[in-house]
TORKOL-4160 file (C-alpha; in steps of 0.2 Angstrom, whole numbers, padded with zeros to 4 digits, m for minus):
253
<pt num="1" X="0000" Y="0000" Z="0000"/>
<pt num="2" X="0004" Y="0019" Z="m0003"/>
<pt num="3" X="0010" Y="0027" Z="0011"/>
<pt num="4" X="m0002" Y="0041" Z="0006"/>
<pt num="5" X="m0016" Y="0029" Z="0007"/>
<pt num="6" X="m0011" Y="0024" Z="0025"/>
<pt num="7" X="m0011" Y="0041" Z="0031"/>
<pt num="8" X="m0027" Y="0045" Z="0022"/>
<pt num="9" X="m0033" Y="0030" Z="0031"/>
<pt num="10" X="m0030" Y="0039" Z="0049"/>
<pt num="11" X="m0040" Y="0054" Z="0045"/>
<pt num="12" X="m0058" Y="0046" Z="0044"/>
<pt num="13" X="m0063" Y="0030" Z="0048"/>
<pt num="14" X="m0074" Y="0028" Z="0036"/>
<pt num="15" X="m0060" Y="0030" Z="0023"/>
<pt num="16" X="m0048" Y="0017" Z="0033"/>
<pt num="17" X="m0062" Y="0004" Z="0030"/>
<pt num="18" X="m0062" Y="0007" Z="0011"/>
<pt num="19" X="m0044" Y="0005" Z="0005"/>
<pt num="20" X="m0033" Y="m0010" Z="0007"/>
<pt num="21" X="m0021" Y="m0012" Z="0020"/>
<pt num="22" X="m0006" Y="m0017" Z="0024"/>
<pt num="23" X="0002" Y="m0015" Z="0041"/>
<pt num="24" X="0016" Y="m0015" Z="0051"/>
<pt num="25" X="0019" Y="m0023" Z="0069"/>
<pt num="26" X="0010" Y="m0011" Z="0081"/>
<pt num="27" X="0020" Y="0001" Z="0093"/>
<pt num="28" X="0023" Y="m0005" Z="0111"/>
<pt num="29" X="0025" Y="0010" Z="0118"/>
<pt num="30" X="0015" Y="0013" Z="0132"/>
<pt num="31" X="m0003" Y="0021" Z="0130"/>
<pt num="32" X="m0011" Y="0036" Z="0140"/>
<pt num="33" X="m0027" Y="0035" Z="0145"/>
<pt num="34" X="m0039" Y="0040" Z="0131"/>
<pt num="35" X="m0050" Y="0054" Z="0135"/>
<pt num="36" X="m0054" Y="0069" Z="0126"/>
<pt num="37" X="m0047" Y="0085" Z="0132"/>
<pt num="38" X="m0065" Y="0095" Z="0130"/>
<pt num="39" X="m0077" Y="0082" Z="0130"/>
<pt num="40" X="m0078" Y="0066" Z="0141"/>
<pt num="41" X="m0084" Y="0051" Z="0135"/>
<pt num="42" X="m0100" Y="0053" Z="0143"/>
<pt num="43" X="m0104" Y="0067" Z="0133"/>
<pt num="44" X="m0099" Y="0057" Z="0115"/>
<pt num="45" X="m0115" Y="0054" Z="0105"/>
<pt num="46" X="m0128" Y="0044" Z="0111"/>
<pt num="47" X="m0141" Y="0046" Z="0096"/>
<pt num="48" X="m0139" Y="0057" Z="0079"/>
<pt num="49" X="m0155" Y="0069" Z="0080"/>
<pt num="50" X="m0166" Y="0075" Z="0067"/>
<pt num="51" X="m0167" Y="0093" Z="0065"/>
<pt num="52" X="m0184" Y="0099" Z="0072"/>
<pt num="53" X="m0183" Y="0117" Z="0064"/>
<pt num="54" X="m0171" Y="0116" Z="0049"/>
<pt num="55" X="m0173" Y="0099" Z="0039"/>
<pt num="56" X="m0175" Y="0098" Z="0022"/>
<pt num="57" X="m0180" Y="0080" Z="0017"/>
<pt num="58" X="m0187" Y="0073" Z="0003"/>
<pt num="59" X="m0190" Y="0053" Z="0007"/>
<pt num="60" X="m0202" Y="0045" Z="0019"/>
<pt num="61" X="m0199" Y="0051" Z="0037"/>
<pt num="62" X="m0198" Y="0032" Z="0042"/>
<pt num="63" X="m0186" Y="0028" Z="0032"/>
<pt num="64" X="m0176" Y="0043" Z="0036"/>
<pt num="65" X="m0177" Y="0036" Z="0055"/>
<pt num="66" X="m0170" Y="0020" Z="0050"/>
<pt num="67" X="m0157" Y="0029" Z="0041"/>
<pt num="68" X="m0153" Y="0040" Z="0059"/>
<pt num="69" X="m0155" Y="0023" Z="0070"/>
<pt num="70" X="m0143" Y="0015" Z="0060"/>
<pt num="71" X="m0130" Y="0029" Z="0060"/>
<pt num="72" X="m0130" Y="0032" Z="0077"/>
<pt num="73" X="m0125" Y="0014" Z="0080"/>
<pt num="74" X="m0112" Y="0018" Z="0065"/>
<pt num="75" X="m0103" Y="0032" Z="0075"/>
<pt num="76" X="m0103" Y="0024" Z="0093"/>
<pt num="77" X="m0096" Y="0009" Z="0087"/>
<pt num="78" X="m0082" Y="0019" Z="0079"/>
<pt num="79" X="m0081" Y="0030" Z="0096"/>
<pt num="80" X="m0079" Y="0015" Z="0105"/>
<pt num="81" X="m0067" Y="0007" Z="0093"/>
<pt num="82" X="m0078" Y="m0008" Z="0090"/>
<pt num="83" X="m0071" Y="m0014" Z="0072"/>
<pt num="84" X="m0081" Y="m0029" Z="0072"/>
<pt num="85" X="m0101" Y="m0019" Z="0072"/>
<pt num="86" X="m0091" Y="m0006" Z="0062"/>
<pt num="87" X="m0089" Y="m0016" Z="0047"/>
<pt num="88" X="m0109" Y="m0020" Z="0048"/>
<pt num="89" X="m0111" Y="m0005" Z="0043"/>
<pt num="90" X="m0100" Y="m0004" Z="0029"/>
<pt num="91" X="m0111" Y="m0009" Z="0012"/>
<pt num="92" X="m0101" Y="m0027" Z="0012"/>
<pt num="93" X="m0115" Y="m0030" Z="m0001"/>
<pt num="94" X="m0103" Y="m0025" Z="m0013"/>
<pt num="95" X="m0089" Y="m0033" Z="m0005"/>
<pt num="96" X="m0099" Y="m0052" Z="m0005"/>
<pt num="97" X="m0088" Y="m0066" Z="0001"/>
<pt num="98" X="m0073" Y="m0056" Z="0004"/>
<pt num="99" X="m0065" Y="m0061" Z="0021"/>
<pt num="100" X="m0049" Y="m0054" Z="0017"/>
<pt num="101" X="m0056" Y="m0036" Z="0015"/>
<pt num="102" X="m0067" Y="m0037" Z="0033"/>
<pt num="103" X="m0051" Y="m0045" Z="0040"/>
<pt num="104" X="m0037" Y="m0033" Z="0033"/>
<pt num="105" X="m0050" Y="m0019" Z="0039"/>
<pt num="106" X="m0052" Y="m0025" Z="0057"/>
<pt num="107" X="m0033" Y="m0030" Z="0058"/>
<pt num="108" X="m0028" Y="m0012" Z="0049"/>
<pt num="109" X="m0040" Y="m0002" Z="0060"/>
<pt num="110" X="m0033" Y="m0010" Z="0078"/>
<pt num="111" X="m0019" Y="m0007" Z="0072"/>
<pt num="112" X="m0020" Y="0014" Z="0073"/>
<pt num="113" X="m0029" Y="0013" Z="0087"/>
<pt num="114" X="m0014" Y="0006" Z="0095"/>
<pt num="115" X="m0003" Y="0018" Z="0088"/>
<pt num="116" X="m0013" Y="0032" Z="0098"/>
<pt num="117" X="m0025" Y="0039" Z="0082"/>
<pt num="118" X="m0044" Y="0040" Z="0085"/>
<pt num="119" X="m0060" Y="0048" Z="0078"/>
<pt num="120" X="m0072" Y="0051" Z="0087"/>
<pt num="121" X="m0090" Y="0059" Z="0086"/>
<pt num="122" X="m0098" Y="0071" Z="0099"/>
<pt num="123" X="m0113" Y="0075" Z="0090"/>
<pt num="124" X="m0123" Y="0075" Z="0075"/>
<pt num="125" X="m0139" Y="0083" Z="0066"/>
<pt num="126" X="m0145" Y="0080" Z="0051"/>
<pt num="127" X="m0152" Y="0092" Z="0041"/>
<pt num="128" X="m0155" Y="0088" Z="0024"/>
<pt num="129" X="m0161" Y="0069" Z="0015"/>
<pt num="130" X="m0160" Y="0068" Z="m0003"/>
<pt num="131" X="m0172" Y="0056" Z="m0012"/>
<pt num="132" X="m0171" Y="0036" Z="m0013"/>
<pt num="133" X="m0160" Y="0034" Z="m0028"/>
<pt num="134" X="m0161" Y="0018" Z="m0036"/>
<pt num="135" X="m0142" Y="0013" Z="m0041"/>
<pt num="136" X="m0144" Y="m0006" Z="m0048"/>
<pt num="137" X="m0142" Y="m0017" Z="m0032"/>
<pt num="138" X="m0145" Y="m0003" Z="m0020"/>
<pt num="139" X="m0154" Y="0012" Z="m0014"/>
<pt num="140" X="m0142" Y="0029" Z="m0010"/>
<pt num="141" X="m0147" Y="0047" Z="0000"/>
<pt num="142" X="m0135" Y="0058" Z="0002"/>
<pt num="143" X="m0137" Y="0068" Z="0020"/>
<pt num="144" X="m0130" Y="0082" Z="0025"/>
<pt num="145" X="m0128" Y="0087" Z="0043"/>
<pt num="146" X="m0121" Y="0098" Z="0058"/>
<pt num="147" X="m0106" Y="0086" Z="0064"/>
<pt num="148" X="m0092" Y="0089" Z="0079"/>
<pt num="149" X="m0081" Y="0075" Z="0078"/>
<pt num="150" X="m0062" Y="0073" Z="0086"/>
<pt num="151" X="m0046" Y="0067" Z="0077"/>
<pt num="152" X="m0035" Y="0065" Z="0092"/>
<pt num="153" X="m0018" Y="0058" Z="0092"/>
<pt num="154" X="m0010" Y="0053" Z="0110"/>
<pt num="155" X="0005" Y="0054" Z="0114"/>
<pt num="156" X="0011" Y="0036" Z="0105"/>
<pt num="157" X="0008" Y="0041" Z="0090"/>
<pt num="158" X="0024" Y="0042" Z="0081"/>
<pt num="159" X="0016" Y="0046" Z="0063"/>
<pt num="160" X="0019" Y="0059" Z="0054"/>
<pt num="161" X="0016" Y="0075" Z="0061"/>
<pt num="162" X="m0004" Y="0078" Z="0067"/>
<pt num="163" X="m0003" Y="0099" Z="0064"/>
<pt num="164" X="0003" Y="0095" Z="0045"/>
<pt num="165" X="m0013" Y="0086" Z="0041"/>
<pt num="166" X="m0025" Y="0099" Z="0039"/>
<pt num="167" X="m0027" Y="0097" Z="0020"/>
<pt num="168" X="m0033" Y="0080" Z="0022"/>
<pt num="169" X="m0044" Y="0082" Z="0039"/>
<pt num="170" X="m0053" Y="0096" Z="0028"/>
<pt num="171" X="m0054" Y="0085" Z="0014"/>
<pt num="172" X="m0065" Y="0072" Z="0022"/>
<pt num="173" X="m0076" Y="0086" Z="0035"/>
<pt num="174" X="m0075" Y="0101" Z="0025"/>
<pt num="175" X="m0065" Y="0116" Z="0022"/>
<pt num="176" X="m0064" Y="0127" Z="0037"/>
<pt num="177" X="m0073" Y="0115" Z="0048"/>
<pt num="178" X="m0054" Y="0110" Z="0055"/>
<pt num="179" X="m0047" Y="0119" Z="0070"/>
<pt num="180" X="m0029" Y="0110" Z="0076"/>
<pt num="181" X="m0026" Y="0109" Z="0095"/>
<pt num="182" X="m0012" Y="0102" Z="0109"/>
<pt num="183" X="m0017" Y="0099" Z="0127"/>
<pt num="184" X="0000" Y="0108" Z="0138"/>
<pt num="185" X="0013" Y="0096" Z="0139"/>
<pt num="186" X="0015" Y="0087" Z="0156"/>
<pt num="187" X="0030" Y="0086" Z="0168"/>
<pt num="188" X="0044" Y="0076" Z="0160"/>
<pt num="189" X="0035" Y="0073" Z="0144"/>
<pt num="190" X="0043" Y="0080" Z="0125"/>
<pt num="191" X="0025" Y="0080" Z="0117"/>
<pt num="192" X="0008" Y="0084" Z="0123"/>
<pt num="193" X="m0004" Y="0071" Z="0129"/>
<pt num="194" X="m0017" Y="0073" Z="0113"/>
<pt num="195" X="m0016" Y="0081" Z="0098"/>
<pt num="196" X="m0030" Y="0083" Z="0089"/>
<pt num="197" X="m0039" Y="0092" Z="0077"/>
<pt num="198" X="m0058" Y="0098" Z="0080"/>
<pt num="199" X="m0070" Y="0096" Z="0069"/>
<pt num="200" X="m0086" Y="0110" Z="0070"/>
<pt num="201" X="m0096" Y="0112" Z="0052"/>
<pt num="202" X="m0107" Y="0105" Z="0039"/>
<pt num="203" X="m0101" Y="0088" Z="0034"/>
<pt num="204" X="m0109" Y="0075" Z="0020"/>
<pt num="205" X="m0110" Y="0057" Z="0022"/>
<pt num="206" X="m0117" Y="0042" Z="0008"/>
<pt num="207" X="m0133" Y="0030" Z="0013"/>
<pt num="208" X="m0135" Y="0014" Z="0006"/>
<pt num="209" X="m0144" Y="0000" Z="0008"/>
<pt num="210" X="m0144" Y="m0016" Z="m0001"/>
<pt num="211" X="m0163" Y="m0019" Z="m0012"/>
<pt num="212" X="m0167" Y="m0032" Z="m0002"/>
<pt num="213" X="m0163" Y="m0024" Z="0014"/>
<pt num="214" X="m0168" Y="m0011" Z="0028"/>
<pt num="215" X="m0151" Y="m0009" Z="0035"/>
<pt num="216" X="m0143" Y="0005" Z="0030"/>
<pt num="217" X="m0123" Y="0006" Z="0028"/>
<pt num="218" X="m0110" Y="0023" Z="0026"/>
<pt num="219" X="m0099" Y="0031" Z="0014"/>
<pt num="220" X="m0090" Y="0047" Z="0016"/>
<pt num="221" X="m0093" Y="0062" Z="0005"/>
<pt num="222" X="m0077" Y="0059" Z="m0004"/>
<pt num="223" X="m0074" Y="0038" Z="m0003"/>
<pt num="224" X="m0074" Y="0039" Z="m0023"/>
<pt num="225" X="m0055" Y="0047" Z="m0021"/>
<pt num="226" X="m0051" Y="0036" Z="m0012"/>
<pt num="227" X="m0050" Y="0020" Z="m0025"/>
<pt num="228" X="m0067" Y="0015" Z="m0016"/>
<pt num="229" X="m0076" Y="0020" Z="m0035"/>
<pt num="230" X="m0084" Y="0007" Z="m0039"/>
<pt num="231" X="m0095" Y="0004" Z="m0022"/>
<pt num="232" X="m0108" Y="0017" Z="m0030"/>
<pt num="233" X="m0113" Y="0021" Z="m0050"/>
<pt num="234" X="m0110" Y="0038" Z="m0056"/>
<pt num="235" X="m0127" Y="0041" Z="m0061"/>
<pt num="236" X="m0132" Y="0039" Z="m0045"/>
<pt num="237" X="m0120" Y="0048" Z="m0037"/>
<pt num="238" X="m0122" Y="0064" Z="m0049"/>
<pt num="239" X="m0141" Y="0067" Z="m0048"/>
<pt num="240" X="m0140" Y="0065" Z="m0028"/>
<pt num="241" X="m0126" Y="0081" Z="m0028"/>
<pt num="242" X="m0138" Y="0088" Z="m0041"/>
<pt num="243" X="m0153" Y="0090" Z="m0031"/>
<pt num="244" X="m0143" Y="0094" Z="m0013"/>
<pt num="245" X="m0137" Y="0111" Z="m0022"/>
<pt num="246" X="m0155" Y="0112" Z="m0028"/>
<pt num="247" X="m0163" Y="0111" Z="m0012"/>
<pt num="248" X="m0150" Y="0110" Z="0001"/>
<pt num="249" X="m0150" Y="0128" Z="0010"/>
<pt num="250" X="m0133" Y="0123" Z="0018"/>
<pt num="251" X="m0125" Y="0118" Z="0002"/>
<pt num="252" X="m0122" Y="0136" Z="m0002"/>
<pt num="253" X="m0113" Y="0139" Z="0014"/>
């Protein structure tokens, strides 16, 4: 793998999940306790809400709240760093029978974790749901909602430097959404406990679901860059941004 597609994978765990991977042995050095300098984990997201006074959605309201049910369960098990329900909402529909890829994800994402990267959500609104779009073997909505979300970096990680990724953080939650950030260094220490870049802003994110299904899986706004192409048909893809600048409010922000 490239190492540009490794780093890319630290940024966003939804792009992590859709390259391929290939690791090194993990680091040993000791881990600080992993806690958020400005918000505990009590206070990480406990259910993705629906905007009562600003939504603009254009499919049925219940299927919009299987959509939020399902990625509220997508965001805590990635706070929680549990790879295995993680990858049950990745749309393995496309991926069918491939053990290697759910594997090499799994093994790639315990990996970072132990090298000191995390992502993790605080909160999230949406407030915008395109149509059902029918793309062959599956329905797609593009959503667009109000996100704060944590990329920390503790002090194991010996990766390239956190404050030089501010490109690709912005790539995947928006330019100007990004705001970098140390905690003060501790007696005896060379680098602070977390680094971490803070996420505040609008943010996109891909639905789909298998046909024959009512479970609903993620993709990130950008996961065609990221040689993940093929997991949604162009069509698709074009007429769903078509109608957000259409009808969006926010997508003029």
């Amino acid at each position: 793998m490239k190492q540009t597609r490794t780093w890319s994978f630290i940024a966003l765990v939804f792009v992590l999940v859709v390259g391929s991977f290939g690791c090194t042995e993990a680091n040993t050095a000791v881990s600080r306790p992993q806690t958020s300098p400005e918000v505990e984990p009590s206070q990480f997201l406990t259910e993705v809400t629906i905007s009562e006074t600003e939504l603009n959605a254009y499919l049925a309201m219940d299927t919009l709240e299987i959509i939020t049910e399902n990625l509220t369960e997508y965001f805590k098990a990635t706070n929680e760093a549990r790879w295995g329900d993680l990858m049950h909402y990745f749309p393995l529909h496309k991926k069918q029978g491939d053990t290697a890829f759910v594997n090499g994800s799994m093994r790639a994402l315990d990996h970072w974790t132990e090298r000191g990267v995390r992502n993790r959500t605080a909160s999230a609104e949406i407030l915008y749901a395109s149509p059902v779009l029918h793309d062959n073997d599956q329905n797609v909505v593009l959503l667009n909602m109000r996100l704060s979300h944590f990329v920390e970096f503790f002090a194991q990680y010996d990766g390239p430097p956190a404050d030089g990724m501010k490109g690709m953080v912005e790539s995947n939650y928006g330019k100007g959404n990004a705001t970098y950030k140390e905690t003060p260094l501790q007696p005896g220490d060379s680098v602070p406990e977390i680094r971490y870049w803070e996420i505040n802003g609008l943010n996109r994110i891909w639905a789909v679901n298998h046909v024959d299904s009512s479970h609903w899986c993620f993709l990130p706004p950008n996961f065609n860059e990221t040689g993940a192409a093929g997991m949604m048909g162009a069509n698709a893809m074009v007429e769903a941004l078509r109608h957000r600048r259409a009808n969006d409010p926010t997508a003029k922000k």
